[in-house]
N, C-alpha and C positions, 0 to 999 in steps of 0.2 A: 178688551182693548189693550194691546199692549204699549208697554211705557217705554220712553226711548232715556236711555243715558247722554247728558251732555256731554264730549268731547274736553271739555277740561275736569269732570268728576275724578276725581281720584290722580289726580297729577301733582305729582311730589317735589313742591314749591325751592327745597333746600335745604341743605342742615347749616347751623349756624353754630359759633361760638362766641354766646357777649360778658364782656366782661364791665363790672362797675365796681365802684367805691360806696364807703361813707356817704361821704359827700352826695354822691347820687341821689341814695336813697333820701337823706335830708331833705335835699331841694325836691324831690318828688312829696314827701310830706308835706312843706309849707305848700307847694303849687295845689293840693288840694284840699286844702284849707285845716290844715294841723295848727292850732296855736304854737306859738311860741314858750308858752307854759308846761306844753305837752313833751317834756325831757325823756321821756322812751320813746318818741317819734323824731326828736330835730336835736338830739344830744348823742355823741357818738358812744360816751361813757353808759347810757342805757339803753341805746337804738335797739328796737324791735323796726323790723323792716315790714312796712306795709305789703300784705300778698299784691294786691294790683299795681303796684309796680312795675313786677311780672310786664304786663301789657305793653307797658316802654318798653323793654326789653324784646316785644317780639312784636314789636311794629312793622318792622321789615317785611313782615310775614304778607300783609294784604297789600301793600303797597308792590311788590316784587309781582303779584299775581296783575296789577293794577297796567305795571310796567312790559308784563309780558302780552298785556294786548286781548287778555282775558275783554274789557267791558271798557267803556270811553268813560277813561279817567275825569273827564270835567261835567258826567251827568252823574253818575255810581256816587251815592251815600253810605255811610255807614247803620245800617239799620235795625241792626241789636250784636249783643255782647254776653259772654257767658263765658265765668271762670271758675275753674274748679279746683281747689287748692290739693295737692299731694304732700307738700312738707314747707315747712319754714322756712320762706330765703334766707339764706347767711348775710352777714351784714355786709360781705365784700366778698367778692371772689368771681368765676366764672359760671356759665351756666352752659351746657348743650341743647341745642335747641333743634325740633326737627319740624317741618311746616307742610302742610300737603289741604291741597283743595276736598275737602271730604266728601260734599256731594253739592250738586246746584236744581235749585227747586227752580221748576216752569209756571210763572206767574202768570203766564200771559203774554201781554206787554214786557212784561221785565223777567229778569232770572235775579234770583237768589245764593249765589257763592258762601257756602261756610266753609272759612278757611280754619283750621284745627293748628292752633303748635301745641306739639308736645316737649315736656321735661321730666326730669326726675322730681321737679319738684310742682307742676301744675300741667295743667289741658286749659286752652282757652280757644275759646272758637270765636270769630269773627263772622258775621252775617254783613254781606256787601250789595245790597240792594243797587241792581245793575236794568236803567232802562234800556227797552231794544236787545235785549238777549233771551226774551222768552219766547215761546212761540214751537218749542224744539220736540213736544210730546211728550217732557217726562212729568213725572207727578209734583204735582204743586206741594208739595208739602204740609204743614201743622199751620194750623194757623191762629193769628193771633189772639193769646188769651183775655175771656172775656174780663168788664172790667168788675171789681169785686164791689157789691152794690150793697156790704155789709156797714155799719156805720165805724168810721175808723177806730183803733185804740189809741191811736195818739194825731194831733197833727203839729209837724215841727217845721217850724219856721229857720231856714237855712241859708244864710250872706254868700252871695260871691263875691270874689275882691275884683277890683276895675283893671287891674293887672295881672288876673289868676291867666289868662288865655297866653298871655306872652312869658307867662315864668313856665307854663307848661309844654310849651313849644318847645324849648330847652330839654327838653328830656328826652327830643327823640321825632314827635309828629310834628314837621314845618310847613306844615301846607298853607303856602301864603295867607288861606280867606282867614286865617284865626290870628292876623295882625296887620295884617295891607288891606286898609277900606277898598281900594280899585278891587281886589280881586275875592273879597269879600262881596262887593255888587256883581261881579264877575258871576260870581255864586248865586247871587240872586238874592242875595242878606243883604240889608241896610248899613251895616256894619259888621265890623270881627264879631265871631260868636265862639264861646267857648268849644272845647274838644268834647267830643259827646262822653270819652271814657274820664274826661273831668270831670264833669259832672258828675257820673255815677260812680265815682267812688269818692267827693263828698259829700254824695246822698249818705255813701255807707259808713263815713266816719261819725253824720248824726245818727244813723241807725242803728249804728252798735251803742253808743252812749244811751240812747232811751232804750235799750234792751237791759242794758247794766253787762254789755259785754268790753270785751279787749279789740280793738280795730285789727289789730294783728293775728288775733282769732280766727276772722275770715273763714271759712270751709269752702261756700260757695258764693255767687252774686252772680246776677244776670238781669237785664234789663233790654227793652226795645227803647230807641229814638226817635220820638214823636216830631220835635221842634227844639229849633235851636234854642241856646241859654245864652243872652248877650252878658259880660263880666260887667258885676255891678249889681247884678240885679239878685231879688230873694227869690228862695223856690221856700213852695209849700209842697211839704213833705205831707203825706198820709200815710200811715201804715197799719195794717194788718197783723197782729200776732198771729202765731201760728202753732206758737207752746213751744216752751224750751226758749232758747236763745234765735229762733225764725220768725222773718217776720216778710210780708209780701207791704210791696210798697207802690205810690205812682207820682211822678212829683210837676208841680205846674209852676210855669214862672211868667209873672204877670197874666195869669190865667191861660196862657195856653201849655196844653201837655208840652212835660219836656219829655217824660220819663214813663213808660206804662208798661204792667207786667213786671215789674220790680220786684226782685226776692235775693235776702240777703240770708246766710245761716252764720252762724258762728260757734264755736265748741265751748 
């Protein structure tokens, strides 16, 4: 049977150039959930810049595809994430950035959009779970990994702050539901619910501390978005070693999955 490619596969979204400060980086630290004690994450005199970051940084990238009429902006979720670190961001300066749809899986009912940026210093992919765009012939894709039914090595108990969704909007993703209750029920939430790549990177700043690693270590992280995370609320972390400084992880808040398929590495 042959496979059909979708019509936006491989359409090359843009090159960009962003530039940020300090400052940025800082306020991307606290927005997900760096102490204030932590003076290489929120002090400019020992700033190591968190790799996911990054993500701010290339937000444009799925929203742009969003905008060009790829998949009806007010159904399309974000439905996993996956970053793969190449070098150390500088504490300041610009980045070149280049964006392209890399391929879209036929779900069915829905399509699958991974949108790719590339830099000198990382690849991150974006997975845009888009309903009413599948249906097209081509191949479904991988599908999601089973959940690990081993008994955990750690489980860590991790705060959101009741403000983290609105200091995190500042950085770049304003999509009204993650601060305007209307357009949050608009959404089909109760209320604002955190950024899903909020969450999963401060899954990963407890997961490198129970590793005994650097957050700034980072190599890789990837996670699927099960359910939302309302600010405020705890997740329970589980994780998986995996040897070395990796570890696979799934995180639930107030018992429903937020986070499954979660794997962090660090060097």
């Amino acid at each position: 049977m042959t496979s059909h490619t979708h019509p936006w596969e491989g359409r090359h979204l843009g090159d960009r150039t962003v530039a940020y400060d300090e400052r940025d980086a800082i306020l991307y630290a606290l927005a997900v959930g760096a102490p204030a004690d932590r003076l290489d994450l929120v002090f400019e005199d020992q700033l190591r810049v968190l790799p996911t970051f990054a993500l701010t940084l290339a937000q444009w990238a799925p929203d742009a595809l969003g905008s060009a009429g790829a998949f009806d902006t007010s159904t399309a979720v974000h439905g996993a994430q996956r970053l793969d670190v190449i070098a150390p961001l500088p504490r300041s300066g610009k980045l070149d950035l280049s964006a392209r749809v890399d391929r879209v899986w036929d779900k069915g009912a829905a399509a699958i959009f991974d949108v790719v940026v590339e830099s000198d210093f990382f690849r991150a992919t974006w997975a845009i779970f888009a309903p009413g765009c599948g249906g097209f012939g081509g191949e479904r894709g991988p599908s999601a990994p089973a959940q690990d039914e081993r008994t955990p090595s750690s489980t860590l108990i991790v705060p959101t702050a009741a403000n983290q969704a609105a200091l995190y909007r500042l950085l770049g993703d304003r999509h009204h539901m993650h601060v305007d209750p209307k357009a949050a029920r608009a959404a089909g939430q109760p209320r604002p619910f955190l950024h899903g790549l909020a969450t999963l990177a401060t899954v990963s700043l407890a997961v490198a501390d129970d590793l005994g690693a650097h957050p700034a270590d980072l190599t890789r992280l990837e996670g699927r978005f099960a359910a939302p995370v309302f600010p405020g609320e705890e997740l329970v972390v589980a994780t998986w070693a995996d040897g070395g400084r990796t570890a696979r992880f799934e995180a639930t808040a107030d018992g429903r999955p937020a986070v499954r398929g979660g794997m962090a590495a660090f060097s």
